[in-house]
N, C-alpha and C positions, 0 to 999 in steps of 0.2 A: 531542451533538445538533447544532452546530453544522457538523461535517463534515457530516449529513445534509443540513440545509440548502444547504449549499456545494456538495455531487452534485447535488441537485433543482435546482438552480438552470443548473449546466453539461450537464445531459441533457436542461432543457426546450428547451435553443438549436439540439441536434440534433436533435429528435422531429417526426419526419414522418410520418405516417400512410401516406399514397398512397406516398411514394417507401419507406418501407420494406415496403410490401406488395409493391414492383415488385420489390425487391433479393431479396425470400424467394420470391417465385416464381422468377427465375430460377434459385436455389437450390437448388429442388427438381429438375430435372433433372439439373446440375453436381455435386450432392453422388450422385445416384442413379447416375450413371455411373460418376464416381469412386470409386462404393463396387463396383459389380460388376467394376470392374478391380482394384480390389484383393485381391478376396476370390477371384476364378475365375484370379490369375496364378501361386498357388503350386497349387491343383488341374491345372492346364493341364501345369504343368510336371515334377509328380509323373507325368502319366498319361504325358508327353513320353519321361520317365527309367522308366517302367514295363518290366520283362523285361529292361533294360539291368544290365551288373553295378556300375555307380555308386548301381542306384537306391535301393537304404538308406544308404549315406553321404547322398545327395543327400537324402533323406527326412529325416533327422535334421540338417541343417545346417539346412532348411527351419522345423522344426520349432524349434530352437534360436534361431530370427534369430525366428519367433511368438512368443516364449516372452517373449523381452528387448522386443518391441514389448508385450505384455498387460503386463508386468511396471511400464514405463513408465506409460502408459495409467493402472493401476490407481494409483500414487504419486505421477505427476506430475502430470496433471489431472484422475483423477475426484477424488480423496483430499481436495486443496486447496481445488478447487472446491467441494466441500461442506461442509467447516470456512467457508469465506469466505462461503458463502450462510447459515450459522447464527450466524455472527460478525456479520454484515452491522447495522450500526445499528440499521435498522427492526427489526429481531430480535432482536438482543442486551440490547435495552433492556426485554425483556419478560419475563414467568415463564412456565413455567420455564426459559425457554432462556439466561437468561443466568447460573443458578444450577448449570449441570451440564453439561459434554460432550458434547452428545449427539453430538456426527459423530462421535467416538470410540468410542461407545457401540455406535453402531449399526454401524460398522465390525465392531466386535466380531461382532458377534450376524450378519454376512454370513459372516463365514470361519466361525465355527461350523458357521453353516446347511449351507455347503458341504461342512463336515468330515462333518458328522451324514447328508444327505445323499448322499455318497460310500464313506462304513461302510456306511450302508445299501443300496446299489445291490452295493456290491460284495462283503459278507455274502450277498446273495440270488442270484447269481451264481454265488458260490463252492456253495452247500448245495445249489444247484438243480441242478449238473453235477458235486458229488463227494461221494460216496455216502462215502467212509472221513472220521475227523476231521484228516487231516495237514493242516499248516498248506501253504498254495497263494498263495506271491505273485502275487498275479491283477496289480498294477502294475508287474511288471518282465518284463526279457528274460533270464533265466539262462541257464542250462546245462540248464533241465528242457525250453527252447522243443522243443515236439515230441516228448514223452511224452502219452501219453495219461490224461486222468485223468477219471474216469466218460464221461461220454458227449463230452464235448470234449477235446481237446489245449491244453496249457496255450497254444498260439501263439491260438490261436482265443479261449481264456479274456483274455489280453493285447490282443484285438483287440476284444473285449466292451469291458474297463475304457476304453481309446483313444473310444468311440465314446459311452462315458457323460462322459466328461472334453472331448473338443467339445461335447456337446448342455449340460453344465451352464455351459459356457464363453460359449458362445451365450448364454443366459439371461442371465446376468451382462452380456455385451458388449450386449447389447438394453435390458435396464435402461438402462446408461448412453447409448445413441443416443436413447433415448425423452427425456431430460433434454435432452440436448444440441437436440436438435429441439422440443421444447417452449417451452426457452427461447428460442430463435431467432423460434420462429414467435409469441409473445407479445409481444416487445420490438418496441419503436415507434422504437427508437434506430438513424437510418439512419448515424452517426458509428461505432458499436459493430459493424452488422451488413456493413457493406460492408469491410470487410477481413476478417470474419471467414468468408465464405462462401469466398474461396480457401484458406482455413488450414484451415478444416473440411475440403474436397477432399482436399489432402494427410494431415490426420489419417482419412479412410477411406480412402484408402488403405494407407496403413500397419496400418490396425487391421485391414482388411480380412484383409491379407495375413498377420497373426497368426492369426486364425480359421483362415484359409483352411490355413493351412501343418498347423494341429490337423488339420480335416476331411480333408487329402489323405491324410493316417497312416493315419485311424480305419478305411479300406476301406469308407467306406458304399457302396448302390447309388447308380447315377448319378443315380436319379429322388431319392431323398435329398439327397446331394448339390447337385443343383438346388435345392431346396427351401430347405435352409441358407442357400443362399449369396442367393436370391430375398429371404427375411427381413430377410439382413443389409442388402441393398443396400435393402429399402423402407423399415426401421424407422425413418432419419432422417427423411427425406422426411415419412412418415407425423407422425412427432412435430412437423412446423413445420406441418403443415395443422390437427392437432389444438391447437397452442398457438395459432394462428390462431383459430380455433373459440373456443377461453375466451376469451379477451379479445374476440372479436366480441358475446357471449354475458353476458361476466362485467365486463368493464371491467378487467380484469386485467392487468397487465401486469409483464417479469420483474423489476420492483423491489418490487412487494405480497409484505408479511409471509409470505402465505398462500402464493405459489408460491416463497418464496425458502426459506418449512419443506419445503413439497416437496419441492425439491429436492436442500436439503442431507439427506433423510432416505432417498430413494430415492438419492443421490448415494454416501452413506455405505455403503450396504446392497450394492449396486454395487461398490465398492472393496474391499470384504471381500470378496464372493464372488472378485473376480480378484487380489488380493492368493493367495489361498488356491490357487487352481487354478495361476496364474502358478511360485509357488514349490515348493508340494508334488508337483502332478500334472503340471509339465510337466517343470521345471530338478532337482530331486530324482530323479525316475523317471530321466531321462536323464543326470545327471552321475554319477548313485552304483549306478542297476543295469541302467546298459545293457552287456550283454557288446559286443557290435562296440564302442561307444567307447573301452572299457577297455582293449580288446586292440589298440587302435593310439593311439599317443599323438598323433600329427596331428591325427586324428579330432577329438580331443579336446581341443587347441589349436583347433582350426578353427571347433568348436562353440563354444566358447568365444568366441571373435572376433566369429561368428554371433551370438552372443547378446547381445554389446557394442553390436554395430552396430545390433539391434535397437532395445536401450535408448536409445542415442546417438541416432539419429533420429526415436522418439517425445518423447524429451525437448524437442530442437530445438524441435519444432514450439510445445511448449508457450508459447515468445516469442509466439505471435500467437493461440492457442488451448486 
């Protein structure tokens, strides 16, 4: 209890109300841009390398360097951040949350969700365009791409799962912007928020451009496409106008009990979904059944690298964010 007292005491000496309302509005344009340059430079760059003969290498390098940024993302800040907001003093000292795990818990119960979810889109896929019972890897690229199997070709069946695997991916990456902007737009702490509005820019972009590297695979239409990337780049923005909004409203602010279960619970729920998709449906699909990767070991070195550097540079950021 005593560390409680010790924060409360070093958060009231920076808490400014007007100057951190000035630092979140400016915010909201700097993060809103930064997000649509992140997320539209690996779509831009797929449509660039389109009909080109690089452009599936180039796709899957893209893809690979997304994969190690969500991968990040989902272990290095949402994961912690939500243990640390259910850990947090105020919280910890109470039942039941100081009797049980719960950001563990609920982690759990997101990559389920995701697991159970992803059976299920891809069971309803598979039954709805293959009339015989053979077994149909709908998430890989074999040696079947381009047989015909009921009324789609398994290339087409593989470009279904790609376009269920951005849209559940999204969901997940929106949970955790709804947090992060939440708590931005509720904190009164102009010491907290004023470095952290450059670090957030760098972290959309980079998450951007994991999305983004998903959606350019998936073949949506362009008006889809737009749409994806419109979401991604508001969802922050929106969340610091709405954590604005509670605390105008509620007197809230992001050290109350109340939004630090929030968010370690949607924070938690968040991590699992991308823990899940990061590892199963991006780096599994494409380390163990993509044929062009397999059949050249560069490829495969390169992806690799790709998906280091990924990791490496969401990591980073985590120093300030």
């Amino acid at each position: 209890m005593a560390s409680c007292v010790s924060d409360t005491a070093r958060t009231l000496g920076c808490r400014d109300s007007a100057a951190a309302t000035h630092l979140k509005l400016i915010s909201l344009s700097v993060i809103f841009l930064t997000s649509v340059l992140g997320i539209s430079s690996p779509v831009i760059l797929a449509r660039y390398f389109q009909g080109k003969p690089v452009y599936d290498k180039a796709i899957l390098i893209i893809k690979c360097f997304a994969a190690g940024v969500i991968l990040s993302t989902s272990l290095v800040h949402v994961l912690p951040d939500a243990f640390g907001a259910l850990y947090d003093c105020h919280v910890a000292s109470r039942h039941p949350w100081k009797d049980f795990p719960f950001a563990g818990l609920v982690t759990l119960v997101g990559a389920l969700l995701a697991l159970f979810v992803d059976l299920t889109a891809s069971s309803h896929v598979e039954h709805s365009h293959k009339p015989s019972g053979d077994y149909l890897p709908v998430g890989t690229q074999d040696g079947t791409v381009g047989k015909k199997v009921g009324n789609l070709s398994n290339e087409e069946l593989v470009k279904l799962k790609q376009k269920l695997v951005s849209q559940v991916l999204e969901i997940g990456i929106i949970f955790h912007s709804v947090i992060i902007g939440m708590t931005m737009g509720m904190s009164q702490n102009q010491c907290t928020i004023r470095p952290l509005v450059a670090a957030l820019a760098f972290h959309q972009v980079f998450e951007g451009m994991g999305l983004g590297g998903c959606i350019a695979q998936a073949g949506f239409s362009v008006g889809t496409v737009a749409y994806m990337c419109f979401m991604f780049s508001v969802t922050t923005p929106m969340g610091i106008l709405l954590g604005m909004i509670v605390f105008s409203l509620t007197g809230y602010d992001d050290s109350s009990p109340n939004a630090l279960i929030m968010e370690g619970l949607l924070g938690s729920l968040s991590s699992g979904i991308l823990i899940y998709m990061a590892l199963v449906d991006l780096i599994a699909v494409d380390f163990f059944h993509n044929k062009l990767m397999n059949s050249q070991t560069w490829l495969k070195k390169a992806s690799f690298v790709a998906l280091a550097l990924g990791s490496t540079s969401m990591s980073i950021l985590a120093l300030w964010a």
